[in-house]
VOBA-1610 file (N, C-alpha, C; in pm, whole numbers, padded with zeros to 5 digits, always signed):
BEGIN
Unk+10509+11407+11368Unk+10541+11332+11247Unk+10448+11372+11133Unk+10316+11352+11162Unk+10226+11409+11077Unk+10297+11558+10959Unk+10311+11677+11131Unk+10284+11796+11067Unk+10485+11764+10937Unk+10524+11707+10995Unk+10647+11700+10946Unk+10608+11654+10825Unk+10564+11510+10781Unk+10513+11419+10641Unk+10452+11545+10570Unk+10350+11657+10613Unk+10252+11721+10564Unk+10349+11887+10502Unk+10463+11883+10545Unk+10541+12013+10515Unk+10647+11910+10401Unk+10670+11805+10435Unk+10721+11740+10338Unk+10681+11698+10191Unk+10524+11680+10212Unk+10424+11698+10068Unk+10435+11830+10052Unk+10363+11937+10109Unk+10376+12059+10044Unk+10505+12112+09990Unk+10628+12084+10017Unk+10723+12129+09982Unk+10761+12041+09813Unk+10714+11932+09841Unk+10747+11839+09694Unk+10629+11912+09577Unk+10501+11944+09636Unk+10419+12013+09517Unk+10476+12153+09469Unk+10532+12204+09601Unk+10614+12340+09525Unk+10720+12311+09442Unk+10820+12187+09415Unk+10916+12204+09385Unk+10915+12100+09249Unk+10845+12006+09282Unk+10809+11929+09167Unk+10712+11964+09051Unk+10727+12001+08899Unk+10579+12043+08850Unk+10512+11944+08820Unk+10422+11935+08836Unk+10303+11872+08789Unk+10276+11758+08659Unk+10368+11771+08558Unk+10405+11699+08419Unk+10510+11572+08470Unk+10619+11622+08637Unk+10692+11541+08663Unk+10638+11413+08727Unk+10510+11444+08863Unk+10503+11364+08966Unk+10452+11277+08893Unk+10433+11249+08744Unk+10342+11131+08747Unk+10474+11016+08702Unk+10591+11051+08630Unk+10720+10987+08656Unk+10751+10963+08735Unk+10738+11041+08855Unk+10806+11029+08960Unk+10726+10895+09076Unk+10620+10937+09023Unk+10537+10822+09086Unk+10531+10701+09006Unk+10549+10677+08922Unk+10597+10561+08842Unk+10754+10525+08858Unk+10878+10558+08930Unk+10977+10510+08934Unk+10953+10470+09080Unk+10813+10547+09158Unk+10847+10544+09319Unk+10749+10312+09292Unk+10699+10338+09221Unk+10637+10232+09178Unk+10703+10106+09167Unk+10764+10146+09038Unk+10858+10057+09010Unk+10977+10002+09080Unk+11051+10099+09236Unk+11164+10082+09288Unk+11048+09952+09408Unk+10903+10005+09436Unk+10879+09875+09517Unk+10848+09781+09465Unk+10833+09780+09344Unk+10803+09604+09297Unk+10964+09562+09280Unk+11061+09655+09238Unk+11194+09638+09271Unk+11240+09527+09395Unk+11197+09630+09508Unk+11162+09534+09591Unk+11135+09429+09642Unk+11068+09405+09561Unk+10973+09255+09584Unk+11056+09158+09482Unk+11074+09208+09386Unk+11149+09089+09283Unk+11287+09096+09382Unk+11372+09192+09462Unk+11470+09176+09510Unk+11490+09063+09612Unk+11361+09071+09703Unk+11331+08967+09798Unk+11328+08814+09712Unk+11220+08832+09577Unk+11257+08669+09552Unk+11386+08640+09466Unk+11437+08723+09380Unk+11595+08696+09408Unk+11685+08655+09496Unk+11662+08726+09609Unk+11785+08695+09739Unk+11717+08534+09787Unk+11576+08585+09812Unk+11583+08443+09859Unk+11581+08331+09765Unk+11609+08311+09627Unk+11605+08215+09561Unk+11791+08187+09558Unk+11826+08297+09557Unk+12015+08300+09565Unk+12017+08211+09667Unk+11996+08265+09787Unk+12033+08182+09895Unk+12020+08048+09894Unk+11853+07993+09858Unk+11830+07865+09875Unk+11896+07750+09790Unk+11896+07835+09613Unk+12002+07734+09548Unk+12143+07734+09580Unk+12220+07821+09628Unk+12367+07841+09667Unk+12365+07762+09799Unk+12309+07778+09892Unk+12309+07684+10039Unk+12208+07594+10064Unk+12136+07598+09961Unk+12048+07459+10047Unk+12084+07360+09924Unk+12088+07393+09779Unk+12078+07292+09647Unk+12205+07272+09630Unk+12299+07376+09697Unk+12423+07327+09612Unk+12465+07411+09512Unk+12364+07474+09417Unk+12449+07532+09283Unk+12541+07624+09282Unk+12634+07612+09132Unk+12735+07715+09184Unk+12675+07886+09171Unk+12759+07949+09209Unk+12698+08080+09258Unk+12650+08152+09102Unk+12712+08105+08963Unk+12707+08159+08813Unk+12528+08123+08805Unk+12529+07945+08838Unk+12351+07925+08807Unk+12261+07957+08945Unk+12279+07982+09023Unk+12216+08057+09139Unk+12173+08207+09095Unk+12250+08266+09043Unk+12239+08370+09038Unk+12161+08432+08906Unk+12187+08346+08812Unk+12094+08305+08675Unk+11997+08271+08686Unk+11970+08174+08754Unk+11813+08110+08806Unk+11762+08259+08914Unk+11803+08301+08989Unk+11727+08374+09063Unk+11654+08500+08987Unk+11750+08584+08968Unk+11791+08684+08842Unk+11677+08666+08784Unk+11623+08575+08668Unk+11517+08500+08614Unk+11397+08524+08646Unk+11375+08467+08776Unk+11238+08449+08816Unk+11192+08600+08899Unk+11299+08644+08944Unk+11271+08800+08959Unk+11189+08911+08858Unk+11283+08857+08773Unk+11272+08906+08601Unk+11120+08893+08578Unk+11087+08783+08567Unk+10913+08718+08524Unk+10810+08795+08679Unk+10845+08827+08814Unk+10742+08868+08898Unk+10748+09025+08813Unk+10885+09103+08832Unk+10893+09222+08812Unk+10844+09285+08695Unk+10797+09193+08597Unk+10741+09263+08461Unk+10603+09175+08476Unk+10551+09068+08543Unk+10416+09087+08610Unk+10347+09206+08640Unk+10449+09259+08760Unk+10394+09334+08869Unk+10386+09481+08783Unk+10508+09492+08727Unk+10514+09614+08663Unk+10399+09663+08503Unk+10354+09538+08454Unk+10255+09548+08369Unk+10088+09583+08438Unk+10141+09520+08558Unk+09970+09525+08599Unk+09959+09670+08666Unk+10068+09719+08746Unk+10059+09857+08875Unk+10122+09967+08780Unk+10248+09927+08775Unk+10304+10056+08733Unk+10271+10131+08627Unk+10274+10018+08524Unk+10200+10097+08339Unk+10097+10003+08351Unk+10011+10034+08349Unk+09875+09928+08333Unk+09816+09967+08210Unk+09854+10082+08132Unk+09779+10129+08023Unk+09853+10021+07911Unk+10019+09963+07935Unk+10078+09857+07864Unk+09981+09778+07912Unk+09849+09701+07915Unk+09815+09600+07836Unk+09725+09574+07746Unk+09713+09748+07729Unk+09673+09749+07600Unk+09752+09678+07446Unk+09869+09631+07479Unk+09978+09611+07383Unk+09972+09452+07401Unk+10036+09387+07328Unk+10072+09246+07313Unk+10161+09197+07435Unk+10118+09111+07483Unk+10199+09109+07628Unk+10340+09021+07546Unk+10318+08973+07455Unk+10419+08858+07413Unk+10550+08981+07347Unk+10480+09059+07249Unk+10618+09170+07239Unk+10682+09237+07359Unk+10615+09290+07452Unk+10620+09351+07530Unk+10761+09263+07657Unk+10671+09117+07680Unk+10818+09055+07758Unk+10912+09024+07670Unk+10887+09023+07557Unk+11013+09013+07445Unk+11113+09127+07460Unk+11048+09190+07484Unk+11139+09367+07480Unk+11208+09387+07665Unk+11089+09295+07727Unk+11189+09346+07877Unk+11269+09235+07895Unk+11239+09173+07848Unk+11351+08983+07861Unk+11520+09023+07791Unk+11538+09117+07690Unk+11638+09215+07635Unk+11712+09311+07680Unk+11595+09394+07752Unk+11670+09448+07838Unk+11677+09405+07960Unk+11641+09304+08016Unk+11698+09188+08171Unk+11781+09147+08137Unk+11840+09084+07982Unk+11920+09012+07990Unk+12084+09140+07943Unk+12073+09238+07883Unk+12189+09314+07940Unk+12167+09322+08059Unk+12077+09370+08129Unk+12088+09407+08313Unk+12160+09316+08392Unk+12081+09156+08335Unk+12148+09046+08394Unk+12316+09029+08362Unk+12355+09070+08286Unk+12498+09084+08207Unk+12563+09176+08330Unk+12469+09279+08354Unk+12600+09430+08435Unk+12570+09324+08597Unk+12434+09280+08644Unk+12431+09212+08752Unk+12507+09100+08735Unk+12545+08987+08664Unk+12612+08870+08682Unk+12772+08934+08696Unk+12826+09045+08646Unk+12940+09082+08673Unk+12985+09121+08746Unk+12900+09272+08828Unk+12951+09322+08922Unk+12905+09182+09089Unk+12860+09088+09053Unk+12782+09021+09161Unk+12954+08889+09176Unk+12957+08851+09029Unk+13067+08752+09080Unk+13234+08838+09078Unk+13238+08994+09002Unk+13340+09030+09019Unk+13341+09095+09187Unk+13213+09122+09241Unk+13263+09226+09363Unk+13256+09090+09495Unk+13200+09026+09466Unk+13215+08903+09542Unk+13367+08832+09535Unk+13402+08786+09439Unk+13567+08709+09438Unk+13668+08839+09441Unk+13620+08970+09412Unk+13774+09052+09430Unk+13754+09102+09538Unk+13656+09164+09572Unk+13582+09256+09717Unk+13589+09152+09848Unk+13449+09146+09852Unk+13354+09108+09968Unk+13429+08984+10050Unk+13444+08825+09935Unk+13543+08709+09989Unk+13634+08747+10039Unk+13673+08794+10050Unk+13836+08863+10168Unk+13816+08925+10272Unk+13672+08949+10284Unk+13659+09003+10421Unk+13584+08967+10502Unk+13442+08902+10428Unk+13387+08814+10535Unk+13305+08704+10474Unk+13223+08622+10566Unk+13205+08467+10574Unk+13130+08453+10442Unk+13104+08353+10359Unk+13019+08338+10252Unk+12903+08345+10220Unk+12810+08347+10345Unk+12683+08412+10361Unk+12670+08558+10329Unk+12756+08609+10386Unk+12754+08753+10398Unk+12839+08807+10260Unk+12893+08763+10209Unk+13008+08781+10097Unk+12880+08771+09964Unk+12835+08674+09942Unk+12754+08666+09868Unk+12577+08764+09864Unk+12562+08757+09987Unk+12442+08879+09968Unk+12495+08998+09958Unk+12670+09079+10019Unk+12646+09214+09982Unk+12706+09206+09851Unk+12754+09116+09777Unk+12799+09153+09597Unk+12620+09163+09569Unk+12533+09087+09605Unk+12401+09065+09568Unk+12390+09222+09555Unk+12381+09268+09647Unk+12276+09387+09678Unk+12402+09506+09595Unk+12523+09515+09609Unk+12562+09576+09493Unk+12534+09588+09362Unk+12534+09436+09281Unk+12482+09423+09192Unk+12310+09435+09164Unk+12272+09462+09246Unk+12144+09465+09190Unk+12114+09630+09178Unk+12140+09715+09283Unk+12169+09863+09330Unk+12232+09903+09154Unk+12359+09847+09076Unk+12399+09888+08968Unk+12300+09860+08884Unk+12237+09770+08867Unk+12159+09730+08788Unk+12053+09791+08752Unk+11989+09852+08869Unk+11863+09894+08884Unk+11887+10046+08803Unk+11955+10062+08800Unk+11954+10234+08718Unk+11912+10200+08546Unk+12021+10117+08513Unk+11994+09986+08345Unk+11859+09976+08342Unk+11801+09871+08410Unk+11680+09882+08392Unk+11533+09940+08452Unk+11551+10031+08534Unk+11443+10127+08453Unk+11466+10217+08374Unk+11617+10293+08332Unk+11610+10388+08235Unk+11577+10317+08086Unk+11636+10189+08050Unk+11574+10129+07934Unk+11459+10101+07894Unk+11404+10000+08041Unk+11223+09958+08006Unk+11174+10110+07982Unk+11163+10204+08060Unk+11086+10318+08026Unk+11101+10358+07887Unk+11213+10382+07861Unk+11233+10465+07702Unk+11251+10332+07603Unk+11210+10214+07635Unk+11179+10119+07546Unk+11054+10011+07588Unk+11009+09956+07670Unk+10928+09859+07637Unk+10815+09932+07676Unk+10835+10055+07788Unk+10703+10128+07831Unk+10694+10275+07743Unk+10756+10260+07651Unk+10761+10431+07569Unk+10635+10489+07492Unk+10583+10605+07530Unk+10500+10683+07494Unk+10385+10646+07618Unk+10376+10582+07674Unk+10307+10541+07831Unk+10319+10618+07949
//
């Protein structure tokens, strides 16, 4: 495994130049705090949709949300940390803009692939997390190509 991981780095320094990996290591960044806001999304979906009751529009608004507020936490402090040199108040002004188109392409493809897709084929647990993970998978391209070439630009 080692010698395998170790032909797998050398092959990325040959093929990647040098001006790239530091993008590249900033999207590898950004896809795990991705991550992590994905986890408290799903699990905030879940708990207001099956444990509170709400309908799946404010479940998915409320979750969406608080994802929103870890992921530009996490992403101010790890990924661009040189952004806090900047006003943190413009700065979530500018990613709260572009979350809320993101949240726009996620609230659509989440309640369109859920009621035309997923509900017809299986149970509501399961219907509702894979529109989740669709919609978030579409989403995720929206926002990091925006935050980068807007709230993190010249960084």
């Amino acid at each position: 495994m080692i010698t395998g991981l170790g032909s797998l780095l050398a092959h990325y320094r040959e093929v990647v130049p040098p001006g790239h990996r530091k993008e590249i290591k900033r999207f590898l960044k950004f896809g795990t705090i991705g991550f992590s806001g994905a986890a408290v999304d799903f699990g905030l979906l879940n708990f207001f949709f099956f444990v509170l009751g709400w309908p799946k529009f404010w479940a998915n608004t409320a979750s969406f949300s608080l994802s929103v507020l870890n992921n530009f936490t996490w992403n101010r402090l790890w990924t661009f940390p040189e952004s806090r040199e900047r006003a943190v108040h413009g700065q979530l002004a500018q990613f709260m803009m572009v979350y809320f188109v993101g949240w726009t392409i996620n609230q659509t493809v989440f309640l369109g692939s859920d009621h035309f897709i997923y509900s017809h084929y299986f149970a509501t647990v399961w219907s509702l997390n894979f529109a989740k993970v669709t919609a978030s998978f579409v989403a995720m391209f929206w926002n990091f190509g925006a935050n980068r070439l807007w709230t993190y630009r010249g960084l």
